[in-house]
C-alpha positions, 0 to 999 in steps of 0.5 A: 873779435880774437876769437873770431880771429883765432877761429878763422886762423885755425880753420883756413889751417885745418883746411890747407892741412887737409889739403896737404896730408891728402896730396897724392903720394907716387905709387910704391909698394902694393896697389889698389884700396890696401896699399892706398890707405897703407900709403896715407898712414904712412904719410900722416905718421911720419907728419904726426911724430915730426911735428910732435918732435919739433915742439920744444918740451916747454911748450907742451902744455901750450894751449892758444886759448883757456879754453882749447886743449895743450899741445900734449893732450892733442898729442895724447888724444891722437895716442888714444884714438890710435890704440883704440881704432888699431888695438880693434883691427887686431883684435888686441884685448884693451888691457894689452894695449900701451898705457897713455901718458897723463896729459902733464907728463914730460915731452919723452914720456908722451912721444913713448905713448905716440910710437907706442900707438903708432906700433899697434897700427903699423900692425893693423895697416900691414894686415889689410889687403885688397882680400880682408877690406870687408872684414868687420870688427866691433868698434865704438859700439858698431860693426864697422869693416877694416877699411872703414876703420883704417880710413877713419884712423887716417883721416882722424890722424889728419885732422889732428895733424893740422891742429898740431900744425895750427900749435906749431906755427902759433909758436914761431914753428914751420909744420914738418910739412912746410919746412923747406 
């Protein structure tokens, strides 16, 4: 019965996450598909390192249940999913890209790993534009275009904001997006 509990609480907050990090961001910089999903990275970006932040170092290896992941391994699954979506779109050699912190390092080491991957996609998402949104890569074993990449980067950056968030409040925290 718990965990029906717990499993209702973090679906009713991954669907109010969703709801949040999706609201429409007033107009500003470019327009049209590139500086739309421009603007929702940002968003998420901003959401995901204030949220990774907020956690206190302690906590880190916090987890609601034995069987659900801690909070840094959420942290560092959204550093690997990052370095390999953005690493793709710039076609950066997976040996260049930024190492990922084991899962048990402290709190700085793992928010270093975060910025890092947040780097390699500020680079992919300046370089789309309405022109190059059909352009196609090679990722997880498909050919899949920039825009589908970038989205996919966006929505997946979304979905883990809401679990960090679902960790936060389990730990007396307000999301970033909830603070007042």
């Amino acid at each position: 019965m718990q965990q029906i509990r717990v499993m209702c609480l973090v679906a009713g907050l991954m669907v109010s996450g969703v709801a949040v990090g999706q609201a429409p961001a007033a107009p500003a910089g470019p327009s049209g598909p590139a500086g739309e999903v421009q603007r929702s990275y940002a968003s998420q970006k901003g959401n995901i390192l204030k949220a990774a932040d907020k956690m206190p170092a302690e906590d880190y290896q916090f987890k609601p249940t034995p069987d659900i992941r801690t909070f840094a391994r959420v942290v560092n699954h959204v550093t690997e999913a990052q370095l390999r979506t953005c690493g793709a779109v710039n076609r950066t050699a997976p040996n260049d890209l930024a190492k990922v912190p084991s899962d048990t390092a402290d709190k700085a080491a793992i928010i270093d790993g975060l910025k890092a991957s947040f780097a390699e996609c500020d680079k992919a998402f300046a370089s789309v534009t309405d022109a190059n949104l059909a352009d196609m890569f090679d990722v997880f074993n498909a050919k899949r275009s920039r825009i589908g990449i970038l989205w996919g980067t966006v929505s997946h950056d979304n979905e883990q904001y809401a679990t960090l968030s679902l960790y936060l409040r389990l730990k007396g925290l307000a999301p970033p997006t909830s603070e007042k």
